[in-house]
N, C-alpha and C positions, 0 to 999 in steps of 0.2 A: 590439562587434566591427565592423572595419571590413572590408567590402567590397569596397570600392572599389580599384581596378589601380594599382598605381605607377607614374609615366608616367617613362620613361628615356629623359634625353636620348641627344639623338645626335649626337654629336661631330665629326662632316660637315656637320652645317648651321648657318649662320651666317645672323648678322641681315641684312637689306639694307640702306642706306637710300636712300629716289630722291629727290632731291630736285628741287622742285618747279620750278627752271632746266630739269632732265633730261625735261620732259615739254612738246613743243613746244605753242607756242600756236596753238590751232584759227580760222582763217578761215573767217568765216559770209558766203554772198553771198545776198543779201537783191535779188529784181529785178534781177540781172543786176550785179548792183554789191558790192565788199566791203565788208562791215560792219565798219568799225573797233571798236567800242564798248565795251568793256565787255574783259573778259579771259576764253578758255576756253581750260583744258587737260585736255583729252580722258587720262584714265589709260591707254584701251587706246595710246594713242600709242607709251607706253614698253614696251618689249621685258620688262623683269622683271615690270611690273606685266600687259600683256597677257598672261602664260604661266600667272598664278597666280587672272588673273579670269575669272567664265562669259563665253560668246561678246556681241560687243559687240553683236550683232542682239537678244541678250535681257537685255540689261543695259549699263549705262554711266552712266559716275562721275568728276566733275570739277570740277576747281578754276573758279569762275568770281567775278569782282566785276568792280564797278564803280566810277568814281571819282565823289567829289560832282560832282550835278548831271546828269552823265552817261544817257545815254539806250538802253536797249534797246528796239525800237518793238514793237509787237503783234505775235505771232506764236503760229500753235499746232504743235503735235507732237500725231504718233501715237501718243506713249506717256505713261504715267503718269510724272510729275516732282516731287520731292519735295527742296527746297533746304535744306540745312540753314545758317542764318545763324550763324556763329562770332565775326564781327566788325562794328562799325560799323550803320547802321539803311540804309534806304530807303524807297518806296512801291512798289505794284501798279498794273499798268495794266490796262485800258484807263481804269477812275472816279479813278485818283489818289486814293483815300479810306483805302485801307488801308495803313496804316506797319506795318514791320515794324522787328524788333531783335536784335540779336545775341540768340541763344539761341532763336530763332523756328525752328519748322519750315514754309516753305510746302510747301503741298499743292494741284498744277495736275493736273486730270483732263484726259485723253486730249481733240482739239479743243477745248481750252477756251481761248479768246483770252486772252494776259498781254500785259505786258513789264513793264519796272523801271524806276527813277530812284534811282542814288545818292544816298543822304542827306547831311543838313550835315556839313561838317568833311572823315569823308574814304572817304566811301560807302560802302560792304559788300562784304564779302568772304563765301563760302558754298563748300558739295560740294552739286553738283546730282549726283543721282539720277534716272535715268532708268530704268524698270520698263516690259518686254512689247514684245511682238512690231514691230520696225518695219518699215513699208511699206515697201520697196525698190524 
């Protein structure tokens, strides 16, 4: 016997889709100066996606890569960061020792110094995850 509820759709709601043009590119200023490097697009940016995510102070979720060669310098955040690699390899900074590759999860704890370097060919592509409370 089955238990379980029949789930009935409902004939008012429809798929979205955002596509990843519809969600503007984030400007990081690094010392007073803009950071070109690297690609970030912030999901709360976009109107559909910020109505249906938790608030952006306690979470946030984004497109971000790099092109080979490409440099994001050290830097740390107040929250937990959790990058998922879908395409392409790189390294970790600050030692340069750790390569990472498509299908990699990293995992950056709250002040802990990174940055990245696209790898050969045509660098990495990922959804950063940001997790907990930010400093404001």
């Amino acid at each position: 016997m089955n238990d379980s509820k029949k789930i009935i759709p409902d004939p008012t709601k429809r798929v979205s889709i955002v596509s990843r043009k519809d969600i503007p590119v984030h400007l990081i200023e690094r010392n007073g100066k803009i950071d070109n490097s690297g690609e970030l697009r912030i999901f709360h940016a976009n109107t559909i996606l910020r109505n249906i995510l938790h608030p952006s102070s306690e979470f946030s979720l984004a497109w971000a890569s790099l092109k080979e060669g490409e440099v994001i310098k050290e830097h740390t955040h107040d929250t937990l960061t959790i990058m998922i690699v879908y395409q392409g390899s790189g390294r970790v900074l600050p030692e340069d020792k750790q390569e990472f590759v498509a299908g990699d999860c990293i995992v950056i704890p709250p002040y802990c110094e990174s940055g990245f370097i696209g790898g050969k060919t045509d660098g990495f592509h990922a959804i950063s995850i940001e997790v907990g409370k930010k400093n404001d």
